[in-house]
PDB file of N, CA, C, O and CB in Angstrom:
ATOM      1  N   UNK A   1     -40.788 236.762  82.477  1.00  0.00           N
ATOM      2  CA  UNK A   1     -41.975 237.436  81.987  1.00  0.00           C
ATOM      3  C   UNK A   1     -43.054 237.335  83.058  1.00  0.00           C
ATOM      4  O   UNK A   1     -43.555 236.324  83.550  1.00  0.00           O
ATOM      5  CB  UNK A   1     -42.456 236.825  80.636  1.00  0.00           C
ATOM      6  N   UNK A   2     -43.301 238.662  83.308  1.00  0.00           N
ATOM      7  CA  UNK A   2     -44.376 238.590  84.480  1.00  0.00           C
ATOM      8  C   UNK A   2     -45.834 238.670  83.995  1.00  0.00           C
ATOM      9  O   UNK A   2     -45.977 239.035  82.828  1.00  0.00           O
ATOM     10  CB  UNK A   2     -44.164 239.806  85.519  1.00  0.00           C
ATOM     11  N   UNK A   3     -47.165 238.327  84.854  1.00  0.00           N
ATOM     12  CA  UNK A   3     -48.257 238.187  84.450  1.00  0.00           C
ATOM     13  C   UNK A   3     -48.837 239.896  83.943  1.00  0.00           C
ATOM     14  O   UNK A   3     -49.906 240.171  83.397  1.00  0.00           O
ATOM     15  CB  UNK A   3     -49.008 237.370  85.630  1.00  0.00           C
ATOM     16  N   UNK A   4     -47.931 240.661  84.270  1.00  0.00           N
ATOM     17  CA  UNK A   4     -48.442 242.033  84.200  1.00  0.00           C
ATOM     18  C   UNK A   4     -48.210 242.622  82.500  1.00  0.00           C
ATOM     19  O   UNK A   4     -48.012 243.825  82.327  1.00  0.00           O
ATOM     20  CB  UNK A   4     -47.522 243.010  85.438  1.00  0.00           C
ATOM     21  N   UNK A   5     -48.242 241.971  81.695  1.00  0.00           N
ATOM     22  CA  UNK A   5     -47.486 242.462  80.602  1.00  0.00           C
ATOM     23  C   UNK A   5     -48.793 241.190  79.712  1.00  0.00           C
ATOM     24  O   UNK A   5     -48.900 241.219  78.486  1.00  0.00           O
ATOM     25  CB  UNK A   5     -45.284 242.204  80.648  1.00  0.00           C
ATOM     26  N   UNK A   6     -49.573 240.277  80.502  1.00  0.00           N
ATOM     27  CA  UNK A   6     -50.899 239.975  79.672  1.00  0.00           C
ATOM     28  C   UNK A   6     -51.755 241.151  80.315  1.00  0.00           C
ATOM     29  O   UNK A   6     -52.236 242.036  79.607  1.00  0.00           O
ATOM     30  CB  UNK A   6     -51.646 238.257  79.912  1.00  0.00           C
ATOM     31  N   UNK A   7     -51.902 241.119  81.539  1.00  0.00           N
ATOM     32  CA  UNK A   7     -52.656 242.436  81.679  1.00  0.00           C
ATOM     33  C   UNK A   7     -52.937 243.699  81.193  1.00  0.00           C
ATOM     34  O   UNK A   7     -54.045 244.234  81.149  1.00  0.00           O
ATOM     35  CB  UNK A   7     -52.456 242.738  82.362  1.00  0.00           C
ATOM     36  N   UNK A   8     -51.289 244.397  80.628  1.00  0.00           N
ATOM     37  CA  UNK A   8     -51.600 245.409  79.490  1.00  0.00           C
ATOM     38  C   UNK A   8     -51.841 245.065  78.179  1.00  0.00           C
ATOM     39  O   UNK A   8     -52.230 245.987  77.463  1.00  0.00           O
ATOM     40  CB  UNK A   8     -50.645 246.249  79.348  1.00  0.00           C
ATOM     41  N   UNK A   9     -51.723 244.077  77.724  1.00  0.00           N
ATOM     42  CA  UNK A   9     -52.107 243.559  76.760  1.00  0.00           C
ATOM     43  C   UNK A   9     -53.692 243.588  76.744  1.00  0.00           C
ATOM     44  O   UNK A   9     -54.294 244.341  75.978  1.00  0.00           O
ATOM     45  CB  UNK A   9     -51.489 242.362  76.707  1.00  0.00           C
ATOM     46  N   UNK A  10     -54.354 242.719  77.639  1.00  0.00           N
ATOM     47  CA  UNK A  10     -55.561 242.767  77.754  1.00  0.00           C
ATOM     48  C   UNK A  10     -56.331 243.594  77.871  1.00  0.00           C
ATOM     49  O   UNK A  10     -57.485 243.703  77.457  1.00  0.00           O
ATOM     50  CB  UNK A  10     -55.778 242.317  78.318  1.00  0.00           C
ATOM     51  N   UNK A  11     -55.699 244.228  78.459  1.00  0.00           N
ATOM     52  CA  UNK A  11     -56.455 246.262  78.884  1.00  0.00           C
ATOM     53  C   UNK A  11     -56.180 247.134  77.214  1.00  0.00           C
ATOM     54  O   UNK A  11     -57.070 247.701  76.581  1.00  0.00           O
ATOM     55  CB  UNK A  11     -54.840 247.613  80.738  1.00  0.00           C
ATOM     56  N   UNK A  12     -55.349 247.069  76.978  1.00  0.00           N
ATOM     57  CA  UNK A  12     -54.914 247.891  75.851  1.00  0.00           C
ATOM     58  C   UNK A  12     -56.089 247.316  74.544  1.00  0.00           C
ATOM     59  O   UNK A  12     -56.951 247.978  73.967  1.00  0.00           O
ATOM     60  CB  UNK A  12     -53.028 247.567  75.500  1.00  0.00           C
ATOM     61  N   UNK A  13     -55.736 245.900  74.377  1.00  0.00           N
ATOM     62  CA  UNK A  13     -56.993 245.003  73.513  1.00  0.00           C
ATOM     63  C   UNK A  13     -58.637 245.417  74.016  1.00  0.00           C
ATOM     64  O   UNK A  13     -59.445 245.216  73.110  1.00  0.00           O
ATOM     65  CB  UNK A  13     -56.764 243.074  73.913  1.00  0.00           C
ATOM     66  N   UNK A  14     -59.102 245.830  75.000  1.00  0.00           N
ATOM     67  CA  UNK A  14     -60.280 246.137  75.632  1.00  0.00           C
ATOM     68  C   UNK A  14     -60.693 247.575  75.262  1.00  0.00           C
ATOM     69  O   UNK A  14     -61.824 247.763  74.813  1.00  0.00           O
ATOM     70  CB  UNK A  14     -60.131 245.939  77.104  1.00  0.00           C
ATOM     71  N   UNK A  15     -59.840 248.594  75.425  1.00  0.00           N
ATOM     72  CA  UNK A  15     -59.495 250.015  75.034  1.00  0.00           C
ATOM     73  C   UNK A  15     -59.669 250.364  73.463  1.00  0.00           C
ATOM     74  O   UNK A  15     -60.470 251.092  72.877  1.00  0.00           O
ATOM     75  CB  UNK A  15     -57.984 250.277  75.446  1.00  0.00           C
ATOM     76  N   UNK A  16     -58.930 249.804  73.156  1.00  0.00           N
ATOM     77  CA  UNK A  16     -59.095 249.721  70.960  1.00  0.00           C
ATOM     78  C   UNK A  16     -60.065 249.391  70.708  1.00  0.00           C
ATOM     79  O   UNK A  16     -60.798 250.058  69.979  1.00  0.00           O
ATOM     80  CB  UNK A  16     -58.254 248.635  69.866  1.00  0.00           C
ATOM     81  N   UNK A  17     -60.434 248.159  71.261  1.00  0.00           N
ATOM     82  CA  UNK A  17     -62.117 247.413  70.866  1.00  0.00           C
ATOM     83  C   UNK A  17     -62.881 248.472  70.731  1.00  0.00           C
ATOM     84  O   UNK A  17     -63.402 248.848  69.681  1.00  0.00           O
ATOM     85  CB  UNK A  17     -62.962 246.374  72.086  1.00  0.00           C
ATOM     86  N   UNK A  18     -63.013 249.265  72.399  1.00  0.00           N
ATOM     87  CA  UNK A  18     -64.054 250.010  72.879  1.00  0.00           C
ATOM     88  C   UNK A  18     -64.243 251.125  71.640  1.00  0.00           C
ATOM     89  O   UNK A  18     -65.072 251.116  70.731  1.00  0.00           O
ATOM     90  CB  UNK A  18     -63.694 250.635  74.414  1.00  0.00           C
ATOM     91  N   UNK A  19     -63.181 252.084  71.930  1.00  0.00           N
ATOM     92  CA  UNK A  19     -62.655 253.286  71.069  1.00  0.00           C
ATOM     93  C   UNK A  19     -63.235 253.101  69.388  1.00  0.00           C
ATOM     94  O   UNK A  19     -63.850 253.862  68.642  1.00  0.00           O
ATOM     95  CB  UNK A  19     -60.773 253.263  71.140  1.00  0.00           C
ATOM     96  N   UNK A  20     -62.711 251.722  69.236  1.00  0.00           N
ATOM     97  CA  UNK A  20     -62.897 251.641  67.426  1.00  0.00           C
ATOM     98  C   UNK A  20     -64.538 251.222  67.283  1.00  0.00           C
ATOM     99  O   UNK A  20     -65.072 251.766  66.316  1.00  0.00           O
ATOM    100  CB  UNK A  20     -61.681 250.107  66.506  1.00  0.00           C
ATOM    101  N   UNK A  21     -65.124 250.641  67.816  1.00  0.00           N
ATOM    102  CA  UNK A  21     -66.349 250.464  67.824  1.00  0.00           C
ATOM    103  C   UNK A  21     -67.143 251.882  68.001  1.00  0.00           C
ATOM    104  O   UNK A  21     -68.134 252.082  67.299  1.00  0.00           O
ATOM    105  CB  UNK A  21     -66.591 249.474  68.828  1.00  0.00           C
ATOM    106  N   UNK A  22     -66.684 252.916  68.987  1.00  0.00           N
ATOM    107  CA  UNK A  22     -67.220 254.381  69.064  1.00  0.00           C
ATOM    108  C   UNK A  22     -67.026 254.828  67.791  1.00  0.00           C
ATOM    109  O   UNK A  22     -68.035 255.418  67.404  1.00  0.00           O
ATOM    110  CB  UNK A  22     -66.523 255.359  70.102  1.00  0.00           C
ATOM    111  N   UNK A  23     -65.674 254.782  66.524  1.00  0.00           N
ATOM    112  CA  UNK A  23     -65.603 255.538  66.175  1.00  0.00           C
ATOM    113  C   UNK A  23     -66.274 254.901  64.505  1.00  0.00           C
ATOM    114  O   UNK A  23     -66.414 255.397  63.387  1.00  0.00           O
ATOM    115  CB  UNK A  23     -64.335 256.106  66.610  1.00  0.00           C
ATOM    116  N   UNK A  24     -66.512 253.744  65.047  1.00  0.00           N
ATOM    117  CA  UNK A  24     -67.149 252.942  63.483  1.00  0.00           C
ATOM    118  C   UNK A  24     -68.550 253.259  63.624  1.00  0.00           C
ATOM    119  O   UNK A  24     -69.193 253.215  62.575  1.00  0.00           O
ATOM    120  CB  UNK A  24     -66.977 250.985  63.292  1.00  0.00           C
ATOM    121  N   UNK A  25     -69.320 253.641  64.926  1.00  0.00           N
ATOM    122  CA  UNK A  25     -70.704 253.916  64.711  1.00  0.00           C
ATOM    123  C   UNK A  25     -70.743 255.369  64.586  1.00  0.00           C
ATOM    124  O   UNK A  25     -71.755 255.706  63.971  1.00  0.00           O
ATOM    125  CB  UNK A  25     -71.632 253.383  65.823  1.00  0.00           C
ATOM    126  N   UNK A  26     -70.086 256.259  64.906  1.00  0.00           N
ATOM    127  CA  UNK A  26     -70.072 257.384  64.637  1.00  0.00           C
ATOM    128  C   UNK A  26     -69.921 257.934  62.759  1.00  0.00           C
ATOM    129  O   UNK A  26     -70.409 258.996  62.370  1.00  0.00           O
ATOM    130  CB  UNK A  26     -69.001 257.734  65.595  1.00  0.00           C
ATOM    131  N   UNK A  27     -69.281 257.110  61.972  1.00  0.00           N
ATOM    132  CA  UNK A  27     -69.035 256.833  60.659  1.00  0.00           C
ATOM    133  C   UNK A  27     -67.574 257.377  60.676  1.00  0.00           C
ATOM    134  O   UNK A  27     -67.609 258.424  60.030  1.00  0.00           O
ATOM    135  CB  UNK A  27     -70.099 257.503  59.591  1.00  0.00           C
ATOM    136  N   UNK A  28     -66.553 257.192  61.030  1.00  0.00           N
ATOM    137  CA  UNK A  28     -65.159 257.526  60.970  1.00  0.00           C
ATOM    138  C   UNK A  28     -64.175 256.156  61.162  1.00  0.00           C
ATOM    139  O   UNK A  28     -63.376 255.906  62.065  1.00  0.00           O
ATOM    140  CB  UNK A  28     -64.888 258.648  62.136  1.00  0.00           C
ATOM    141  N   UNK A  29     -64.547 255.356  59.943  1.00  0.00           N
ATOM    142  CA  UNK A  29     -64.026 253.774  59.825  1.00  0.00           C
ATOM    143  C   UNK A  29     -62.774 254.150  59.513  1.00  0.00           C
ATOM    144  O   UNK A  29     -62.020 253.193  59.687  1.00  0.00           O
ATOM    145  CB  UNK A  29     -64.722 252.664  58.659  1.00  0.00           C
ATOM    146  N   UNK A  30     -62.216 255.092  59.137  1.00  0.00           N
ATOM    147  CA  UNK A  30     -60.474 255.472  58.851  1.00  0.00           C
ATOM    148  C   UNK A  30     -59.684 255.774  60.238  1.00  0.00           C
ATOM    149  O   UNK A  30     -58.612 255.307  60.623  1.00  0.00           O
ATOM    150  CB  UNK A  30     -60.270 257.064  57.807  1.00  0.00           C
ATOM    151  N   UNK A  31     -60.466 256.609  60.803  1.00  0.00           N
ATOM    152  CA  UNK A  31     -59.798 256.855  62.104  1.00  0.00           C
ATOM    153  C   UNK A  31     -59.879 255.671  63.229  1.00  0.00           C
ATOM    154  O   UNK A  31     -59.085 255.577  64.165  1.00  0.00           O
ATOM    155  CB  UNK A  31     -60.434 258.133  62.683  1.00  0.00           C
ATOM    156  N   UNK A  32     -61.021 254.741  62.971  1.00  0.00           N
ATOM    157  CA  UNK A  32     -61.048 253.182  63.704  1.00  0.00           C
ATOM    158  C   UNK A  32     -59.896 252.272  63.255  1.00  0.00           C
ATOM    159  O   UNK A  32     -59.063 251.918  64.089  1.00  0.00           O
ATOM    160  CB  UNK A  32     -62.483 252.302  63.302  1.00  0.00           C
ATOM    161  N   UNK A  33     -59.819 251.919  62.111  1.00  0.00           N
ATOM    162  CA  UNK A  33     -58.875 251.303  61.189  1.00  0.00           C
ATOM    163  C   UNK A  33     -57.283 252.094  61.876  1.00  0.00           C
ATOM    164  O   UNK A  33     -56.588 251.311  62.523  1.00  0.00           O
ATOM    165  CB  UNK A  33     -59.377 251.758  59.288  1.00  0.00           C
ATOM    166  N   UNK A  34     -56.776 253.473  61.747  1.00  0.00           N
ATOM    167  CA  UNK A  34     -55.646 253.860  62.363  1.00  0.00           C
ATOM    168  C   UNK A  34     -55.704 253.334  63.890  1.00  0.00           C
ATOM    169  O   UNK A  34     -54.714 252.838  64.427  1.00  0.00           O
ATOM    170  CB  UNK A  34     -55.506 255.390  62.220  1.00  0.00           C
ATOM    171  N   UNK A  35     -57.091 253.501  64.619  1.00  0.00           N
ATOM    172  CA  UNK A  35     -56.784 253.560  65.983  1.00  0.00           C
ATOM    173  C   UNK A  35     -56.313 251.947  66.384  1.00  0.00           C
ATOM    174  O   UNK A  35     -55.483 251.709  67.261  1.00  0.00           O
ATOM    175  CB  UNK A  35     -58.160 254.163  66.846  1.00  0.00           C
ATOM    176  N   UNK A  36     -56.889 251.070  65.708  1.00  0.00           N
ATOM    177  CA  UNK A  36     -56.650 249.847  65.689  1.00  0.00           C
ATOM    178  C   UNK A  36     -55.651 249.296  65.270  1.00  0.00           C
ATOM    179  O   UNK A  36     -55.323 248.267  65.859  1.00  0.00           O
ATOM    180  CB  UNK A  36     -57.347 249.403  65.268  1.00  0.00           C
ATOM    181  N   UNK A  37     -54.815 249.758  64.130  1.00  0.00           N
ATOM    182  CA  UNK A  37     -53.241 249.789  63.626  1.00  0.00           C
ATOM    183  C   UNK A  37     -52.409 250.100  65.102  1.00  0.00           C
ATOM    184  O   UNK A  37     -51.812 249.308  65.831  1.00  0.00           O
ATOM    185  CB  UNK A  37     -52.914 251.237  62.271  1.00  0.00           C
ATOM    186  N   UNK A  38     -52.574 251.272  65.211  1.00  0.00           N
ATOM    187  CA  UNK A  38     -52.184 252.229  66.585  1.00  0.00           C
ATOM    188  C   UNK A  38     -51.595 251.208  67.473  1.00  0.00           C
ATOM    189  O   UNK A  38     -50.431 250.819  67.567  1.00  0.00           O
ATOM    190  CB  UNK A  38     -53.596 253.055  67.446  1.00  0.00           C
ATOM    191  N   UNK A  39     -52.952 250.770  68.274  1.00  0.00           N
ATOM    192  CA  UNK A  39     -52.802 249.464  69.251  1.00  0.00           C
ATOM    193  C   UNK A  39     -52.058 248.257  68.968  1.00  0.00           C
ATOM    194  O   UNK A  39     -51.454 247.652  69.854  1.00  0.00           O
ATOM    195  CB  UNK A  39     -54.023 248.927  69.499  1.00  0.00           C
ATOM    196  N   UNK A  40     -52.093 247.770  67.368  1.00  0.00           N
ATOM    197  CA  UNK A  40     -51.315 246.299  67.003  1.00  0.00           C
ATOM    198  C   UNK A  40     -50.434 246.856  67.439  1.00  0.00           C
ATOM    199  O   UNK A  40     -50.239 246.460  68.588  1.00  0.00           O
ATOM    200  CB  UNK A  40     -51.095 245.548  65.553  1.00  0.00           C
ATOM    201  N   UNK A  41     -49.452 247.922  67.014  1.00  0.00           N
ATOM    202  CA  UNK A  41     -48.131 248.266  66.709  1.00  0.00           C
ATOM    203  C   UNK A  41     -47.746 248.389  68.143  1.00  0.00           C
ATOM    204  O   UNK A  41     -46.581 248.168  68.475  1.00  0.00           O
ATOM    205  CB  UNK A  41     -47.897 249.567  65.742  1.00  0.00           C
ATOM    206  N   UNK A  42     -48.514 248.676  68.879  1.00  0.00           N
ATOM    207  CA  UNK A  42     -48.137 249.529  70.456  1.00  0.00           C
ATOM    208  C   UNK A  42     -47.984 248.238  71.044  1.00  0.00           C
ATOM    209  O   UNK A  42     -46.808 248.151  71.397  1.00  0.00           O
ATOM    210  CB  UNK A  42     -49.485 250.699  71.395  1.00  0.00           C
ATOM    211  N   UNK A  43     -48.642 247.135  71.333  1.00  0.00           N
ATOM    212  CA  UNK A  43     -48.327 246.060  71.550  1.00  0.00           C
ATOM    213  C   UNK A  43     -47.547 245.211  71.146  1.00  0.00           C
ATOM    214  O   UNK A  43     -47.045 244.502  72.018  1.00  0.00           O
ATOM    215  CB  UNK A  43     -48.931 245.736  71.560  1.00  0.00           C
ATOM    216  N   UNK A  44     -47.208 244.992  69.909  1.00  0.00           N
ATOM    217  CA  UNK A  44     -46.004 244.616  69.414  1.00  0.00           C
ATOM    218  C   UNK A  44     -44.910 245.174  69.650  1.00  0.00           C
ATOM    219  O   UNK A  44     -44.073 244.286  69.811  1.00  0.00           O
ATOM    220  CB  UNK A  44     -46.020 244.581  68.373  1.00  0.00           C
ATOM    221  N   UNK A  45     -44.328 246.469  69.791  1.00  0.00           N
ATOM    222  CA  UNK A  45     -43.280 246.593  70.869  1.00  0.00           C
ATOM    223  C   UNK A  45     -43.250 246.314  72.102  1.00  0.00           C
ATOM    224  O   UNK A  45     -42.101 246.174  72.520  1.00  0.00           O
ATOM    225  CB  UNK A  45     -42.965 247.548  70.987  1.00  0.00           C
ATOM    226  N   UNK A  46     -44.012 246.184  72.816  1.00  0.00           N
ATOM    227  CA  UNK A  46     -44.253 245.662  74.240  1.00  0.00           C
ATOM    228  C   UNK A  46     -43.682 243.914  74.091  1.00  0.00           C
ATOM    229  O   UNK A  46     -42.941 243.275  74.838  1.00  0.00           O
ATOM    230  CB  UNK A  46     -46.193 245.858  74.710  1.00  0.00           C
ATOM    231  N   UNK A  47     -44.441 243.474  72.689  1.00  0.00           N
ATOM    232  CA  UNK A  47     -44.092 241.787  73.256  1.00  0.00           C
ATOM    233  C   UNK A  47     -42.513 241.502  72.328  1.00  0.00           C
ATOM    234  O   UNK A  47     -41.867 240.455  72.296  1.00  0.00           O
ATOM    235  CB  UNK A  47     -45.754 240.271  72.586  1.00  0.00           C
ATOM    236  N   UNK A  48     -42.212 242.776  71.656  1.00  0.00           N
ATOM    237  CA  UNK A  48     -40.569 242.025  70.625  1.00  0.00           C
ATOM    238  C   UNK A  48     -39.276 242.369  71.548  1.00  0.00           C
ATOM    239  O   UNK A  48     -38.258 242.797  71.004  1.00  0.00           O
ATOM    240  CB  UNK A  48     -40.137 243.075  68.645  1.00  0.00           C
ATOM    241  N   UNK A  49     -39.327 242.194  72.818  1.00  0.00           N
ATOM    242  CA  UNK A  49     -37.991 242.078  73.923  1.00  0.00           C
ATOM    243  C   UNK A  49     -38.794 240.855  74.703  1.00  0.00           C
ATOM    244  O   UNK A  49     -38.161 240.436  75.672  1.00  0.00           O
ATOM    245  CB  UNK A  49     -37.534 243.798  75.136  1.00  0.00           C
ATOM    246  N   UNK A  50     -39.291 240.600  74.611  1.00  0.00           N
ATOM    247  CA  UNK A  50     -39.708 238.855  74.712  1.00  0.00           C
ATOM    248  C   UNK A  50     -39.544 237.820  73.855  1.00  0.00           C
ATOM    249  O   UNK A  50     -38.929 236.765  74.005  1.00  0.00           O
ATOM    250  CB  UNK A  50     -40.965 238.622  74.815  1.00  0.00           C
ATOM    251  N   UNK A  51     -40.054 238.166  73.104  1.00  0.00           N
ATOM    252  CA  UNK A  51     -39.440 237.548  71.647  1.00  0.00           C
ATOM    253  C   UNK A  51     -38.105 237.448  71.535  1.00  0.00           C
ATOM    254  O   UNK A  51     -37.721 236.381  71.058  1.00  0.00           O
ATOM    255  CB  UNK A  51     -39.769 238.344  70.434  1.00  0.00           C
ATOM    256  N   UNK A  52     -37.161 238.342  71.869  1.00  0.00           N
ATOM    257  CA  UNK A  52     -35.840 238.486  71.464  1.00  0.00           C
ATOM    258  C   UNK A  52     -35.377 237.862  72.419  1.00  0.00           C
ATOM    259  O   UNK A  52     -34.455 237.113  72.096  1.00  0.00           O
ATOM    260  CB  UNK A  52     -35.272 239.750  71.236  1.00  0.00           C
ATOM    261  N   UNK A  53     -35.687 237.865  73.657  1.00  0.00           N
ATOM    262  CA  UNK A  53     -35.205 236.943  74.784  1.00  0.00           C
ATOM    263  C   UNK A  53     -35.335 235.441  74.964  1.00  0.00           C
ATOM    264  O   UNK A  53     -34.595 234.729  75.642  1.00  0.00           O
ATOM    265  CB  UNK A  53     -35.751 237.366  75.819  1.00  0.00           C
ATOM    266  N   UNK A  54     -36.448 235.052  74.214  1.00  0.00           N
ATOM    267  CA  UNK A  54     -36.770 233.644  73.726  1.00  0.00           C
ATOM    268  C   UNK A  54     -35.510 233.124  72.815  1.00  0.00           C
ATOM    269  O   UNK A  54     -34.793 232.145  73.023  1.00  0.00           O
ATOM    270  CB  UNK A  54     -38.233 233.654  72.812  1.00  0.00           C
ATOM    271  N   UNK A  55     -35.449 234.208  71.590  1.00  0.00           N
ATOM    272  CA  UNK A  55     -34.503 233.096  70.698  1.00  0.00           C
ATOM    273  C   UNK A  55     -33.385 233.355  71.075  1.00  0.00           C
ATOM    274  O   UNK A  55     -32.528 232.715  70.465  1.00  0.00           O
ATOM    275  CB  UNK A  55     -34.460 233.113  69.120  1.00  0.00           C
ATOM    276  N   UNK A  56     -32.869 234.283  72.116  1.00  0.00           N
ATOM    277  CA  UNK A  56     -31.539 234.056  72.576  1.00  0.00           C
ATOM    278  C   UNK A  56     -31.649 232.748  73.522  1.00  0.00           C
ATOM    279  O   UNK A  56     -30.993 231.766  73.175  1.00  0.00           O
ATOM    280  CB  UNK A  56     -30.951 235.396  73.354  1.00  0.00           C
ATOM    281  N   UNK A  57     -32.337 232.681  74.547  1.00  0.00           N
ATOM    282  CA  UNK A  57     -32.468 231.436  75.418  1.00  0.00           C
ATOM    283  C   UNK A  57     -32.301 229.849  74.454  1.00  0.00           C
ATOM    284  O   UNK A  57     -31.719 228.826  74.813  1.00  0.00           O
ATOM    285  CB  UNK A  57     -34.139 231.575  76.191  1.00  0.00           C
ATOM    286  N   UNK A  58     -32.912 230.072  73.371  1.00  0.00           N
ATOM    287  CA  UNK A  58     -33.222 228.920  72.470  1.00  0.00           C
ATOM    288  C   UNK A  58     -32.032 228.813  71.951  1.00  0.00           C
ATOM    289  O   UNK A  58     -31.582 227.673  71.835  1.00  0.00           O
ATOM    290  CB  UNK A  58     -34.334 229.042  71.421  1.00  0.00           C
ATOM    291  N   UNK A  59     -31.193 229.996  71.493  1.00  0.00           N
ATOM    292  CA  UNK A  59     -30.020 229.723  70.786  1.00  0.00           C
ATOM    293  C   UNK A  59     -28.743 229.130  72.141  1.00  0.00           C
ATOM    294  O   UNK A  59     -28.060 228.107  72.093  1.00  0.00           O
ATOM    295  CB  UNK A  59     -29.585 231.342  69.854  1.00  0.00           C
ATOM    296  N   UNK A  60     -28.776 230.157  73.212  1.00  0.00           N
ATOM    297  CA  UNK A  60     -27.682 228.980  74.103  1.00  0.00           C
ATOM    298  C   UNK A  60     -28.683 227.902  74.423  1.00  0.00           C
ATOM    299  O   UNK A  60     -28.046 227.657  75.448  1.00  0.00           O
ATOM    300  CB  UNK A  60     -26.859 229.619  75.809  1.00  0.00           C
ATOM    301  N   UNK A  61     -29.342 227.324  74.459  1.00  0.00           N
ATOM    302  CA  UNK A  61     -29.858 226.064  75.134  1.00  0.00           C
ATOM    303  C   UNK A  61     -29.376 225.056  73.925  1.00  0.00           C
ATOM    304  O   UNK A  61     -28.869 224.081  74.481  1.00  0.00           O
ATOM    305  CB  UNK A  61     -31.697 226.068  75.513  1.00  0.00           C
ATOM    306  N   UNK A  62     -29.335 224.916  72.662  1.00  0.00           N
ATOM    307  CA  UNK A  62     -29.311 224.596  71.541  1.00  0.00           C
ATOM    308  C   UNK A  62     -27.597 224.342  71.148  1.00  0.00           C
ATOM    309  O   UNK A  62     -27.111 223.293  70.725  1.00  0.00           O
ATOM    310  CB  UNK A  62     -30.132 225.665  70.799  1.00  0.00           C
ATOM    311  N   UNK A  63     -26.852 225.682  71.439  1.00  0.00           N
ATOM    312  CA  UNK A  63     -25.453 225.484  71.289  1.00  0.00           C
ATOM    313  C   UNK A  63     -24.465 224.408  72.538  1.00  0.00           C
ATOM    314  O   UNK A  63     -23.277 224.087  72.556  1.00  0.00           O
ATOM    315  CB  UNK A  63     -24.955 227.059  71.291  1.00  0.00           C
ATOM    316  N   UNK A  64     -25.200 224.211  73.129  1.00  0.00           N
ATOM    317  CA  UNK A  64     -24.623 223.468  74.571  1.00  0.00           C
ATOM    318  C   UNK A  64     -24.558 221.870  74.055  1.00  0.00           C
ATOM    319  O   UNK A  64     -24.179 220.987  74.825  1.00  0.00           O
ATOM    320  CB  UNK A  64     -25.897 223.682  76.179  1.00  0.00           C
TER     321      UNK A  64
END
């Protein structure tokens, strides 16, 4: 796991912030609320082949 994958994380988390805060003062708290869903979800595929690579590592380290 390389450092570049907190970086989109961090950028992507910076981006939603920005965006949902535009769209909560504008009065469109539904479309903030989706845009912010949007981002969990988009990042959570990014980090569940890390995840999956963890509990395989854990499972042979464990069976040995």
């Amino acid at each position: 796991m390389g450092i570049t994958i907190i970086f989109k994380i961090a950028a992507a988390g910076i981006v939603v912030t920005v965006l949902s805060q535009v769209l909560k003062h504008s009065g469109r708290e539904e479309q903030a609320f989706l845009l912010s869903l949007a981002g969990l979800i988009m990042v959570l595929f990014w980090i569940v082949p890390y995840i999956s690579e963890l509990f395989e590592t854990m499972e042979t380290l464990f069976i040995m």
